[in-house]
C-alpha positions as CSV (number, residue, x, y, z in Angstrom):
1,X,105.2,81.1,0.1
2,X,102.2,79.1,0.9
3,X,100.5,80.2,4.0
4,X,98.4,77.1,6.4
5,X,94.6,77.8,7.7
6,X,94.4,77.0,11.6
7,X,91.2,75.2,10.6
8,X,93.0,72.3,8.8
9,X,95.5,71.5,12.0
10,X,94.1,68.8,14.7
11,X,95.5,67.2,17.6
12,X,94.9,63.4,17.3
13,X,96.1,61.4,19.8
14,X,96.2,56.9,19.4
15,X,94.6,54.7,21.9
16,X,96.4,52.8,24.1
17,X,97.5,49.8,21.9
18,X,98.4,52.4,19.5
19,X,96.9,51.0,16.8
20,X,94.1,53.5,16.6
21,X,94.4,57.5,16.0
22,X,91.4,60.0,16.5
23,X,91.1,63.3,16.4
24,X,89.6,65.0,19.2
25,X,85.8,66.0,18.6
26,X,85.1,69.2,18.2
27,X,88.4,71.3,18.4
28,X,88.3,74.9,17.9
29,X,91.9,76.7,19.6
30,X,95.2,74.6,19.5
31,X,98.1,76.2,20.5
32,X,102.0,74.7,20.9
33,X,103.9,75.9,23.2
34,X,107.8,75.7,23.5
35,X,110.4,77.0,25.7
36,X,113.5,76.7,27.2
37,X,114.8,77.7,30.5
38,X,117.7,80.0,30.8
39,X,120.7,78.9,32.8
40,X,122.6,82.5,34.3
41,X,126.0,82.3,33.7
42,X,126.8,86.0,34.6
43,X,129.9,86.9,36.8
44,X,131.2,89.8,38.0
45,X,133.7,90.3,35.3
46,X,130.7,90.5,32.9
47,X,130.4,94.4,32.7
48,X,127.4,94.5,34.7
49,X,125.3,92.3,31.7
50,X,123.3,89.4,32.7
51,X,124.5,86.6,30.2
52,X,122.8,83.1,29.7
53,X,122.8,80.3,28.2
54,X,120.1,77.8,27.0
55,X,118.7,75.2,29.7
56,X,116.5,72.2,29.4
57,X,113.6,72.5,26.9
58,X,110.2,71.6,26.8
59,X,106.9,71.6,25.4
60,X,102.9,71.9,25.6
61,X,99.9,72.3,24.2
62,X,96.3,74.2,25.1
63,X,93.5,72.8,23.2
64,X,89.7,72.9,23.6
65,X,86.5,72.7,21.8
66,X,82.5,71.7,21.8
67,X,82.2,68.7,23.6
68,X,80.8,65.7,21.0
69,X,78.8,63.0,22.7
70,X,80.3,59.8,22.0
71,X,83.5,61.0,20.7
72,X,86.5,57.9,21.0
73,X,89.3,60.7,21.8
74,X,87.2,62.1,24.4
75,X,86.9,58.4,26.2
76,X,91.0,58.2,25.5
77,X,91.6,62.0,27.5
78,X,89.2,60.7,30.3
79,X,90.8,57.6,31.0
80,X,94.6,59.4,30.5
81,X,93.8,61.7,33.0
82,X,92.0,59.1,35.9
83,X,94.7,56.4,35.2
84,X,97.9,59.3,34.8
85,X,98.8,57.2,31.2
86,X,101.1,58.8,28.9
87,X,99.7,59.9,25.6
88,X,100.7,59.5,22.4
89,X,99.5,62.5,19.8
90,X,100.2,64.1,16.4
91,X,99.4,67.7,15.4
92,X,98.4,66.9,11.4
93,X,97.3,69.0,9.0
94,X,94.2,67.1,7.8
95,X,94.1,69.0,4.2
96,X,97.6,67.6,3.4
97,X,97.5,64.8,5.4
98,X,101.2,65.4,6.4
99,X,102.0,65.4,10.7
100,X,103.6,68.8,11.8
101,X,104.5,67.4,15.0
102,X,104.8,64.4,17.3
103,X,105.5,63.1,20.8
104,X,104.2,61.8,24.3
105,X,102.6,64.0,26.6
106,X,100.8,63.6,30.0
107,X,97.3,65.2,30.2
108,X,97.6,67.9,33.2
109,X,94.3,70.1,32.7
110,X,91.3,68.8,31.7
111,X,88.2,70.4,32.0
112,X,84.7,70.7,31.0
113,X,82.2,74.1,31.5
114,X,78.9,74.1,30.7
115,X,77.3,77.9,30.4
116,X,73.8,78.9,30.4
117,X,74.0,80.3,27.0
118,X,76.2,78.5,25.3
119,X,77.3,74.8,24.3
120,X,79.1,72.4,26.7
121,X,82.9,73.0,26.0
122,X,86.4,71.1,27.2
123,X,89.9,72.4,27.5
124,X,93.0,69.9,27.6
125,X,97.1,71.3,28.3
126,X,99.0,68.2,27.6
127,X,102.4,68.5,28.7
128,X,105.5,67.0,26.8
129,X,107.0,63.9,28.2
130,X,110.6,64.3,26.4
131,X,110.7,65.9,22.8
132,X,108.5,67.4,20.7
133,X,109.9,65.8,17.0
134,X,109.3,67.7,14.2
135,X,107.7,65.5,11.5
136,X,106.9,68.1,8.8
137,X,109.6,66.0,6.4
138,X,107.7,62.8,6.7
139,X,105.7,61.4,4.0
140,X,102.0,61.4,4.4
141,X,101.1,59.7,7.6
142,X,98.2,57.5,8.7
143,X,95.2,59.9,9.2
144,X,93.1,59.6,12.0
145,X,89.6,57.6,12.1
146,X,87.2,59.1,9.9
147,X,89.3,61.8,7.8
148,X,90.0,61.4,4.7
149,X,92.7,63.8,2.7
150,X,91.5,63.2,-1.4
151,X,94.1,63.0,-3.7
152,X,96.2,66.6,-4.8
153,X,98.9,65.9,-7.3
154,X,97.0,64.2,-10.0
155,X,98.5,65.6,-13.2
156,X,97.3,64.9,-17.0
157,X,99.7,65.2,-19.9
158,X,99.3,64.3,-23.2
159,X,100.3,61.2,-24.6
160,X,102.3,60.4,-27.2
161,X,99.2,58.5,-28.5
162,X,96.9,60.0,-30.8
163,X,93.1,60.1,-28.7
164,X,94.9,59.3,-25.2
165,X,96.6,61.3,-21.9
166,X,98.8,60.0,-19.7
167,X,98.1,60.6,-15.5
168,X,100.2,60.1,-13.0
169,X,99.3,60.4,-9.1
170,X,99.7,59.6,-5.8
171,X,98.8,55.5,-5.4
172,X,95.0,56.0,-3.3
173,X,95.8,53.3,-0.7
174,X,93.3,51.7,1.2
175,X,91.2,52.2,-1.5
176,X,88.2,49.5,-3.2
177,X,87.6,51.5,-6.2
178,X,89.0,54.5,-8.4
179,X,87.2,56.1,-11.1
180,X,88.7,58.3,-13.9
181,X,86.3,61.1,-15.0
182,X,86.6,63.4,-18.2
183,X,84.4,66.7,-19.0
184,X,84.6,69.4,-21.7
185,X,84.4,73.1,-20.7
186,X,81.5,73.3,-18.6
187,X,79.9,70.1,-19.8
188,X,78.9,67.1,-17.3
189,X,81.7,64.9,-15.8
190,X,81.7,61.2,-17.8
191,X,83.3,57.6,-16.8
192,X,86.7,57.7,-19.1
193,X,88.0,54.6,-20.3
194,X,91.4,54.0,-18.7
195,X,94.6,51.4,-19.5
196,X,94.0,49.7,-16.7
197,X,90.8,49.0,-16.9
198,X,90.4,48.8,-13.1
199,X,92.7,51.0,-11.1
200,X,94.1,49.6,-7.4
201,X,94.8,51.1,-4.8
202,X,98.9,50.6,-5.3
203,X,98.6,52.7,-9.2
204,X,100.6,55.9,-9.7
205,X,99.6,56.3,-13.2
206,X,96.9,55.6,-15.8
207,X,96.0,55.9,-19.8
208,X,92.6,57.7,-20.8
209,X,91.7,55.9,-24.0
210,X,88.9,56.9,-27.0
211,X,89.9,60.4,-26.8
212,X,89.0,63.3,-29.5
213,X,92.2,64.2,-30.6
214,X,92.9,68.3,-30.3
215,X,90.0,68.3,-27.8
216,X,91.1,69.8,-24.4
217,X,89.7,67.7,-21.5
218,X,89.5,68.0,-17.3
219,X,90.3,65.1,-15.7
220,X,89.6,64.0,-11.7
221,X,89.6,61.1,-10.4
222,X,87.1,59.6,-8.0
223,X,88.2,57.4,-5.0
224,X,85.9,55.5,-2.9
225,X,87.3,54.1,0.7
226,X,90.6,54.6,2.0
227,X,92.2,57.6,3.4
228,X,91.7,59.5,0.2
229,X,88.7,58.8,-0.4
230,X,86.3,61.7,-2.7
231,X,87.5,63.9,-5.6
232,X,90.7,64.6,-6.4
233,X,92.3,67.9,-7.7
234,X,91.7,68.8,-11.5
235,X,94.3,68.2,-14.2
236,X,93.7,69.8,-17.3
237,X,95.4,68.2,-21.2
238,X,94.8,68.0,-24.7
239,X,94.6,64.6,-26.4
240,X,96.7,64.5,-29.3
């Protein structure tokens, strides 16, 4: 089974219109916490065992980093904390762009040291204000400012066409332009011409065109703006 990297899950929280959803600058640890309390339900006709059962739940998490001047999220925290607002966050895996978990919290710890020899740093413990929802089945979710996730299920097949291959991928919304590349074996990557010639940001497929039939090609596409914006994975066919 696939295993995740701790470096590709953030806490991003939205500002208060909710509108908006950053990351916080400069996270290092992140750490979820759950529990539930244990309600004793023993008697004396137990046989001398403590027996239980489970009580209300709830949920944290500990969090902290390098402070980053200037950093949005860091403005959101400070103002949560003075004013006692509820926060709204999302633990995301930013490679995937896919949320793990959701909720509203209240901001209960958060503090700032600044060593001799060392960088400034901050902590936060954001504390669960009702559930914690699991959002690990939900389609890929709005990332937060300034991330983008590139495209990673672009796959090349070939066509029934003589000279073409067929691609099919996710549709790069938000984005104002989407190039097709080919290369052969360890050759430079080329503009391909496509069917569309111009691919939007709403496309889950495309036709390469002009092709050398029996000629193996790698395929990427290249995204500019949007939340999958840069290279995407690399598909490999042979035109027929």
């Amino acid at each position: 089974m696939e295993k995740i990297a701790g470096k590709d899950i953030v806490i991003a929280i939205y500002d208060q219109t909710g509108t908006s959803l950053y990351a916080v600058g400069g996270q290092q640890g992140l750490k979820v916490n759950r529990s539930a309390e244990n309600i004793d339900t023993s008697d004396k006709l137990s046989g001398g065992w403590a027996s239980g059962m489970a009580g209300l739940k709830k949920w944290s998490i500990d969090t902290d980093g390098g402070m980053v001047v200037g950093d949005p999220a860091s403005t959101i925290l400070d103002q949560a904390f003075e004013n006692g607002d509820t926060i709204a966050i999302k633990v995301i895996n930013i490679k995937t762009g896919k949320a793990m978990y959701g909720g509203l919290a209240t901001l209960s710890d958060y503090s700032a040291e600044a060593p001799y020899d060392d960088i400034v740093t901050w902590s936060a413990t954001l504390e669960g204000a009702g559930a914690l929802v699991d959002l690990s089945g939900d389609a890929i979710v709005d990332l937060p400012v300034g991330i983008t996730v590139p495209i990673n299920d672009l796959v090349a097949s070939q066509s029934a066409t003589i000279g073409q291959i067929d691609l099919t991928f996710s549709p790069p919304t938000g984005s104002t332009a989407v190039v097709v590349e080919t290369k052969t074996g360890v050759g430079l990557w080329t503009v391909a011409t496509t069917t569309p010639s111009t691919i939007d940001d709403t496309a889950i497929s495309a036709l390469i065109t002009g092709l050398t039939s029996g000629t193996t090609y790698s395929v990427r596409l290249v995204v500019t703006g949007g939340s999958f914006a840069g290279n995407s994975n690399v598909a490999i066919a042979t035109a027929k």
